[in-house]
TISE-727811 format. One record per residue (C-alpha): residue number from 1; z, x, y. Coordinates in nm, 2 decimals. Each point is the difference from the previous one (the first is absolute). Layout:
site nr:NUM	zz:Z	xx:X	yy:Y
...
END
This chain:
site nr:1	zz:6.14	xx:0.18	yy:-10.32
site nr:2	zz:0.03	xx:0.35	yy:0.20
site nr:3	zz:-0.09	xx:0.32	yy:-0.13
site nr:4	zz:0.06	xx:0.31	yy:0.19
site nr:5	zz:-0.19	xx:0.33	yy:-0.04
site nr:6	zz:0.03	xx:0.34	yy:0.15
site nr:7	zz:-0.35	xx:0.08	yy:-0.03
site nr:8	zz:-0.29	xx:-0.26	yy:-0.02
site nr:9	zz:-0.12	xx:-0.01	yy:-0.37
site nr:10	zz:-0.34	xx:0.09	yy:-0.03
site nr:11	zz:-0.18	xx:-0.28	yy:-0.31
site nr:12	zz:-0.20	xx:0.32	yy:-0.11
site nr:13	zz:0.30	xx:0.14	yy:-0.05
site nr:14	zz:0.30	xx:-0.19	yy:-0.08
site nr:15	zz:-0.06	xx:-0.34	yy:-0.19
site nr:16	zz:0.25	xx:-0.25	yy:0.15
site nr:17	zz:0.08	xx:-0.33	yy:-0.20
site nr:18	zz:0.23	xx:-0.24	yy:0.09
site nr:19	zz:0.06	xx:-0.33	yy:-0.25
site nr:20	zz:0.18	xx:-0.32	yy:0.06
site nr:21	zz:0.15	xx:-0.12	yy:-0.36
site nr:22	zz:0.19	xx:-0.32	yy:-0.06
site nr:23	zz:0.35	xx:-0.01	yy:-0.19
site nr:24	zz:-0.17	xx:0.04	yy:-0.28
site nr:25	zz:-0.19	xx:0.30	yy:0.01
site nr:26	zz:-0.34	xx:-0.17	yy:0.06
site nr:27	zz:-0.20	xx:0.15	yy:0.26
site nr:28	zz:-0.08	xx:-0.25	yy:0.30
site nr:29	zz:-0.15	xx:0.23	yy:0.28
site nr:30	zz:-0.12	xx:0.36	yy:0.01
site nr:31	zz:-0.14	xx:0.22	yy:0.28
site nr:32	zz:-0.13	xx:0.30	yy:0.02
site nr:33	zz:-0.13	xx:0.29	yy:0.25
site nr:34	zz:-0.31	xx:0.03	yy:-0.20
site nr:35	zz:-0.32	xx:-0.22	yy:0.06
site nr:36	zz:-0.16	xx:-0.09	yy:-0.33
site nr:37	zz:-0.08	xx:-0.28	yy:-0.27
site nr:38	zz:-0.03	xx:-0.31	yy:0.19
site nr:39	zz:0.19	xx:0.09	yy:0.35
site nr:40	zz:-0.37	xx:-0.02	yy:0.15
site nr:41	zz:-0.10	xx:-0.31	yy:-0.21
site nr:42	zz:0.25	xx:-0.22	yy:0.19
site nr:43	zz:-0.08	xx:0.16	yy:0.33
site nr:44	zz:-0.37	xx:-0.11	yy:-0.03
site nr:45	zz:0.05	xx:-0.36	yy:-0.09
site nr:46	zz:0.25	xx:-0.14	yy:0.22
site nr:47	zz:-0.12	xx:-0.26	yy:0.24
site nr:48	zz:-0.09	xx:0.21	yy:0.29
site nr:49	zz:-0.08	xx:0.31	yy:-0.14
site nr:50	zz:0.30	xx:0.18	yy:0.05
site nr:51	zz:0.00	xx:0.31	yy:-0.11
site nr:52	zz:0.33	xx:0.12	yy:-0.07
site nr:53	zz:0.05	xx:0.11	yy:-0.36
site nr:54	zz:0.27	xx:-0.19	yy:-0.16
site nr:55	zz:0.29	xx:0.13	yy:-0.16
site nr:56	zz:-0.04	xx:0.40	yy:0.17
site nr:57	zz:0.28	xx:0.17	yy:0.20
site nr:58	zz:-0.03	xx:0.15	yy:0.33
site nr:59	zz:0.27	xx:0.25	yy:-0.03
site nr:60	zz:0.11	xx:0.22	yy:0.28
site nr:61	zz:0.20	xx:0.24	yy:0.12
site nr:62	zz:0.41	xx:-0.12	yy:0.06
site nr:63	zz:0.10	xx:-0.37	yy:-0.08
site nr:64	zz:-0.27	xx:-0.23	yy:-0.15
site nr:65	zz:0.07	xx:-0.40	yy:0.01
site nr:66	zz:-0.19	xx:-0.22	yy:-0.30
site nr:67	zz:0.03	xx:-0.41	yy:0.01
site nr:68	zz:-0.05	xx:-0.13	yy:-0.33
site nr:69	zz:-0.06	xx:-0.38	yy:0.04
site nr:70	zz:0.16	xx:-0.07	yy:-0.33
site nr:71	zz:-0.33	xx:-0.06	yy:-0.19
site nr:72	zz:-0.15	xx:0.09	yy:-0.34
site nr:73	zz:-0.27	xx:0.20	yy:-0.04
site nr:74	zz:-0.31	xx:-0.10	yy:0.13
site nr:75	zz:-0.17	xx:-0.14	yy:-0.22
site nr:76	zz:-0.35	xx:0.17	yy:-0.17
site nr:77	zz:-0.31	xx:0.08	yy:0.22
site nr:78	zz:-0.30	xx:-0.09	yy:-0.08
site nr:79	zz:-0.24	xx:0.20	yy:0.22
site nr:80	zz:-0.28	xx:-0.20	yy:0.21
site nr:81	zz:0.21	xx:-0.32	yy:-0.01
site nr:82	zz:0.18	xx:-0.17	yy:0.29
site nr:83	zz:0.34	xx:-0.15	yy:-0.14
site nr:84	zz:0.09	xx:-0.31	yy:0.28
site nr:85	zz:0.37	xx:-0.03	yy:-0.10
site nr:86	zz:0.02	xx:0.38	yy:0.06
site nr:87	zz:0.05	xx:0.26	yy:-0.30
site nr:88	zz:0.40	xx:0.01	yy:0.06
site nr:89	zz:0.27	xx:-0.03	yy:-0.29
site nr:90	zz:0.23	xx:-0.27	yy:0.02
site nr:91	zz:0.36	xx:0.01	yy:0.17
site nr:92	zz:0.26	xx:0.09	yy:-0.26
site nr:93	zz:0.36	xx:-0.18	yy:0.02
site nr:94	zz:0.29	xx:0.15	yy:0.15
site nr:95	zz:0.20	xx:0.23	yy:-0.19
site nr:96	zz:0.08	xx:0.33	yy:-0.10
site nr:97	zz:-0.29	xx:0.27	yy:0.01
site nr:98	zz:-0.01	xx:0.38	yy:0.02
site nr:99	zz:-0.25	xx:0.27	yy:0.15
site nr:100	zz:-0.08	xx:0.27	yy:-0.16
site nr:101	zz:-0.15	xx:0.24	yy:0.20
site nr:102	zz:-0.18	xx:0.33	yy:-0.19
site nr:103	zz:-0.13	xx:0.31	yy:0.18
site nr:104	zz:-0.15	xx:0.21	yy:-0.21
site nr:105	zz:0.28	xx:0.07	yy:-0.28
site nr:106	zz:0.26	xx:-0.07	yy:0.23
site nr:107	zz:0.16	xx:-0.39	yy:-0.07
site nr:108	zz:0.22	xx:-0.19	yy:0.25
site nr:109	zz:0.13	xx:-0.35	yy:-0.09
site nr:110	zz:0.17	xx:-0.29	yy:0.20
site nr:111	zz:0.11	xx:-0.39	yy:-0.10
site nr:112	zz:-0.03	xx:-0.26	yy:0.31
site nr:113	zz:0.04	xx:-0.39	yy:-0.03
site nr:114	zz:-0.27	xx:-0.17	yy:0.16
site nr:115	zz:0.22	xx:-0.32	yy:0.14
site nr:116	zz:-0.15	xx:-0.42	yy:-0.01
site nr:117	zz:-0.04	xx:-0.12	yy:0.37
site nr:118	zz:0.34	xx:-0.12	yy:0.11
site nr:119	zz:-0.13	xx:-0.28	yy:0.19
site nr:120	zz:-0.09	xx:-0.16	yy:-0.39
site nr:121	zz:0.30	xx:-0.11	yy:-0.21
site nr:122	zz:-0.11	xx:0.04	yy:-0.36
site nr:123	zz:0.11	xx:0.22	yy:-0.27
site nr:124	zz:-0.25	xx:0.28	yy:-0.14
site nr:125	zz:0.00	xx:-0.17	yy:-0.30
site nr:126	zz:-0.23	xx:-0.22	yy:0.14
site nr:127	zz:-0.27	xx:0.19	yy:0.04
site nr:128	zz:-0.07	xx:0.12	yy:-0.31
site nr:129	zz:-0.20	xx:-0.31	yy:-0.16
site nr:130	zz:-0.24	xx:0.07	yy:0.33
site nr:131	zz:0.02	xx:0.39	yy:-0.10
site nr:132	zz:-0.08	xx:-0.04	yy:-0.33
site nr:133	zz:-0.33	xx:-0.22	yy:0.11
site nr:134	zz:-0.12	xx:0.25	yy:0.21
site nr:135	zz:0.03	xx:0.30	yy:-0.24
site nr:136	zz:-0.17	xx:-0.21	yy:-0.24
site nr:137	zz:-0.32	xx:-0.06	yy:0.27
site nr:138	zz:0.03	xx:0.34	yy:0.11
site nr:139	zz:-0.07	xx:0.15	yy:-0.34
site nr:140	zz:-0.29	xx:-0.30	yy:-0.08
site nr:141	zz:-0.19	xx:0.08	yy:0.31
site nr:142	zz:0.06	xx:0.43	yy:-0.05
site nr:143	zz:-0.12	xx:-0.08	yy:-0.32
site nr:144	zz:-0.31	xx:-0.15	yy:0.06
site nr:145	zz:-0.09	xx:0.21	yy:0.29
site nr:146	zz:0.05	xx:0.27	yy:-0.26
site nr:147	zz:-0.27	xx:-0.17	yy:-0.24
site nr:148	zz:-0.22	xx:0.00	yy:0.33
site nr:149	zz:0.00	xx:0.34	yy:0.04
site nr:150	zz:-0.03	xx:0.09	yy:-0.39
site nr:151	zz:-0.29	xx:-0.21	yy:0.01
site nr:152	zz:-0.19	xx:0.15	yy:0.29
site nr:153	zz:0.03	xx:0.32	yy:-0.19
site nr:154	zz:-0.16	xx:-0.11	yy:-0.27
site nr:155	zz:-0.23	xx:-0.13	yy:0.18
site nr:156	zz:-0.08	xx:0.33	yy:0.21
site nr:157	zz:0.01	xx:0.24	yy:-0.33
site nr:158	zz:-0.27	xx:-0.25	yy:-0.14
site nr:159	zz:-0.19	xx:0.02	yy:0.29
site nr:160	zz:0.01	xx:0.37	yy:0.01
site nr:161	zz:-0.13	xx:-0.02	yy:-0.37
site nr:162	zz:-0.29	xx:-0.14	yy:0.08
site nr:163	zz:-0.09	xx:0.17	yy:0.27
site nr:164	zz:-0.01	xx:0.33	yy:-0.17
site nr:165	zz:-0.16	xx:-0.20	yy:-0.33
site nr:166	zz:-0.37	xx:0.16	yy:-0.11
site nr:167	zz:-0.28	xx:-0.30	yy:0.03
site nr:168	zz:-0.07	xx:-0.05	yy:-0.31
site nr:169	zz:-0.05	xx:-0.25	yy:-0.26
site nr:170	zz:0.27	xx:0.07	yy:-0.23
site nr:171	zz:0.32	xx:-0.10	yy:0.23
site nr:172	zz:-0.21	xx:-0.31	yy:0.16
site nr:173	zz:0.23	xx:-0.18	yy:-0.20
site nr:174	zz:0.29	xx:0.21	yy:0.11
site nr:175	zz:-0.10	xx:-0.03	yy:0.34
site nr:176	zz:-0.09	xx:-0.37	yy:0.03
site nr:177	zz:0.42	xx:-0.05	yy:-0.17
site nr:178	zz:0.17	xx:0.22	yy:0.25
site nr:179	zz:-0.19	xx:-0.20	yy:0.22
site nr:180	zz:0.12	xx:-0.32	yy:-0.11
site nr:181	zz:0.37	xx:0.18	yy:-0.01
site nr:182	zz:-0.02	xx:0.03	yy:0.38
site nr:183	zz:-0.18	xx:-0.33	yy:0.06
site nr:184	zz:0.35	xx:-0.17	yy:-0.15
site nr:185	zz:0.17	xx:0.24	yy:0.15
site nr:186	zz:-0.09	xx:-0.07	yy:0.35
site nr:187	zz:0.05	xx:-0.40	yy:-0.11
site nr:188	zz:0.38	xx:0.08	yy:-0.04
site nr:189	zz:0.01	xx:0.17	yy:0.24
site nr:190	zz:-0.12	xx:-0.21	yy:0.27
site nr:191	zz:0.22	xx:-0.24	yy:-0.15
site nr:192	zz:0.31	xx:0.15	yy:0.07
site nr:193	zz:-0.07	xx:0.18	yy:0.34
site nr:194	zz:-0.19	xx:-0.10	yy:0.29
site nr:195	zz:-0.08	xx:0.34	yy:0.20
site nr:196	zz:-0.25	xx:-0.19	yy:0.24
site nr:197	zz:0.33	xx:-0.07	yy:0.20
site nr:198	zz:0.03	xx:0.32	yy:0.21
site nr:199	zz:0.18	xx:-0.14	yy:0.31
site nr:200	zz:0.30	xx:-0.30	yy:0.08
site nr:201	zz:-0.30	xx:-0.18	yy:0.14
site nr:202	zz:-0.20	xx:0.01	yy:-0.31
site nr:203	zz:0.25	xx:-0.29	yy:-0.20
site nr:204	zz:-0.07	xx:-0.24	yy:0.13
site nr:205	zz:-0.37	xx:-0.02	yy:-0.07
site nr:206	zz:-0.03	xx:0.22	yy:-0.32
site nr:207	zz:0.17	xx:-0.17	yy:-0.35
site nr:208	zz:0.30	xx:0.22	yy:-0.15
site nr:209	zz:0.09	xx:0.10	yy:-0.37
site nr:210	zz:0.28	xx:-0.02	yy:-0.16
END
């Protein structure tokens, strides 16, 4: 995907978006010139430490090139937690697919086919049992990393509650249940995600979670 610009566009002061959407509508990939949400959560835990933050723009001056490597979304970060397969979305199937790229108010749109490997004799229509299994594991596992992060809120605004708490008699009780809360809390938690895996090296000898 090339875009050209005279100028380069400066982030603080032209927001540049550019989404990848399926014939459908449905929005597969979107990049930006902006760092923000989670750009820097999937910088900080990928295997190596890699720093780059996912999904921002480097636009300059004159003719910009951008690969798209045909995958979804990555899926949710969750902060302090090492991901061994690797956060990124899964391949999508050939077909037709348009980008949409907004600058500012100003809206440019363009169709492209993204074309099967022609060494593989199959029709499309093949893929789309294998498709439809993938979008379905996709959306499980974004869901529960979702719940993961929901829950560590809760956790932390609990936590904050008792910190700033009066000692007292009268919310012992009080006390002594938000403790409890964050005592199961953790339980699920460390159910679900192992975060004592911080490098490759660490799998083999530290147990994963689902």
């Amino acid at each position: 995907i090339y875009i050209y610009f005279k100028d380069a566009p400066k982030p603080e002061k032209t927001l540049v978006n550019l989404e990848i959407l399926d014939a459908t509508g449905t929005l597969v990939r979107q990049y930006t010139n902006r760092e923000g949400g989670d750009a820097m959560c999937y910088a900080d835990n990928q295997p190596g430490g890699e720093k780059e933050p996912y999904g921002v723009l480097k636009l300059e001056a004159g003719m910009n090139r951008l690969v798209w490597d045909h995958r979804r979304e990555n899926i949710v970060c969750i902060p302090d937690f090492l991901l061994s397969a690797g956060w990124q979305g899964y391949r999508v199937a050939p077909g037709r697919y348009t980008v949409r790229l907004t600058v500012d108010d100003d809206i440019s749109i363009q169709s492209f086919d993204v074309l099967d490997d022609p060494r593989l004799e199959r029709p499309v229509s093949n893929l789309r049992p294998q498709q439809s299994r993938l979008a379905s594991l996709y959306d499980r596992i974004n869901e529960n990393h979702r719940e993961v992060r929901n829950i560590r809120s809760l956790r932390a605004q609990a936590q904050d509650r008792l910190r700033i708490a009066p000692n007292h008699a009268e919310i012992d009780s009080i006390r002594e249940a938000v403790e409890s809360l964050t005592a199961q809390l953790d339980e699920w938690l460390d159910s679900i995600i192992q975060t004592r895996i911080k490098t490759p090296q660490d799998q083999g000898g530290i147990p994963g979670r689902v």
